[in-house]
Wavefront OBJ file of the C-alpha trace (Angstrom):
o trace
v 3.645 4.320 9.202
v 1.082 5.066 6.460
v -0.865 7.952 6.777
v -4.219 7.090 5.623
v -6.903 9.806 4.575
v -10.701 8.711 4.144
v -13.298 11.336 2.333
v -16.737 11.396 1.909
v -19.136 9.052 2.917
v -15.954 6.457 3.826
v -15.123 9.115 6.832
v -18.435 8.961 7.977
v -18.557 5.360 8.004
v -14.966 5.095 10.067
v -15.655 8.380 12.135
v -12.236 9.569 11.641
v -10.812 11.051 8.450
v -6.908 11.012 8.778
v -5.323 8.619 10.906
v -1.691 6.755 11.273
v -1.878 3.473 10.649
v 1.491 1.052 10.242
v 1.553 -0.966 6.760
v 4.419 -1.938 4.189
v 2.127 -2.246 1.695
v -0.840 -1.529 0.096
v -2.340 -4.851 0.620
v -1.254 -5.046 3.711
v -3.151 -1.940 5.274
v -6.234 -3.243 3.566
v -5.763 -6.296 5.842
v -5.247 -4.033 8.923
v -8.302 -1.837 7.888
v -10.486 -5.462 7.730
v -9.470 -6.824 11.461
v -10.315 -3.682 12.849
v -12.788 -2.427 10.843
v -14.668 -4.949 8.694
v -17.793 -2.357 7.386
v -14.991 0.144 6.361
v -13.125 -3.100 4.475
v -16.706 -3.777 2.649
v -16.842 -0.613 2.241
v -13.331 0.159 0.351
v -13.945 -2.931 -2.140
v -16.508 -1.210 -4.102
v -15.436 -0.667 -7.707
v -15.654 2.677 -7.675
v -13.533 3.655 -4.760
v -10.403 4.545 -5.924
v -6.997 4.524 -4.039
v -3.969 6.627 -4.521
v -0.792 6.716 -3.016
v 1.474 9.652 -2.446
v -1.125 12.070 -4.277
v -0.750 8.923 -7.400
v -3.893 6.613 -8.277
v -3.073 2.759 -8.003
v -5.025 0.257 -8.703
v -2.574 -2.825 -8.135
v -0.596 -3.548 -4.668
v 2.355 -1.052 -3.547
v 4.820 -0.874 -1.292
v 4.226 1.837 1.413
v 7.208 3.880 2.690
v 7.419 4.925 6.297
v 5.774 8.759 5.325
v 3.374 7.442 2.885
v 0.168 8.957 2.425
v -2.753 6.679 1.146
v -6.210 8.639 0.502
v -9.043 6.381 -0.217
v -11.871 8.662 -2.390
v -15.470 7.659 -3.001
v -17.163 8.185 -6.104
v -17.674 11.847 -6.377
v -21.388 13.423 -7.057
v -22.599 17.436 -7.913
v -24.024 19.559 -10.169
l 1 2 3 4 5 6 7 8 9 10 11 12 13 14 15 16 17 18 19 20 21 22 23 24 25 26 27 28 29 30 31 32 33 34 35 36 37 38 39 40 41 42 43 44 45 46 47 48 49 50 51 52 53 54 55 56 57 58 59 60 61 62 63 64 65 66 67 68 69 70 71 72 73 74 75 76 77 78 79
């Protein structure tokens, strides 16, 4: 089971920011993420989300281990 940690304005769109959610890969908790929640899917495609797995940005499909964490991070704004 994937560990999966949203920030910013993607945790305010889901209304949760760390949840369990089981996946073997990458690809395939995207596909979980669209069936149950197809505004957060939309909202994970944008170019400039960025995806890393175990604290390591991907940008291609992985394989998710059973204590995997995935954080998905929106683009990041201050002054």
């Amino acid at each position: 089971m994937a560990r999966v940690l949203l920030f910013g304005r993607l945790a305010d769109l889901a209304g949760w920011r760390e949840r369990d959610i089981p996946a073997v890969s990458l690809a395939d908790l995207r596909g979980r993420i669209a069936t149950e929640d197809p505004a957060l899917f939309e909202a994970l495609q944008a170019p400039a989300v960025r995806t890393a797995v175990d604290q390591e940005l991907v940008s291609l499909d992985v394989a998710l281990g059973p204590d995997s964490e995935v954080a998905f991070l929106p683009p990041m704004s201050g002054g």
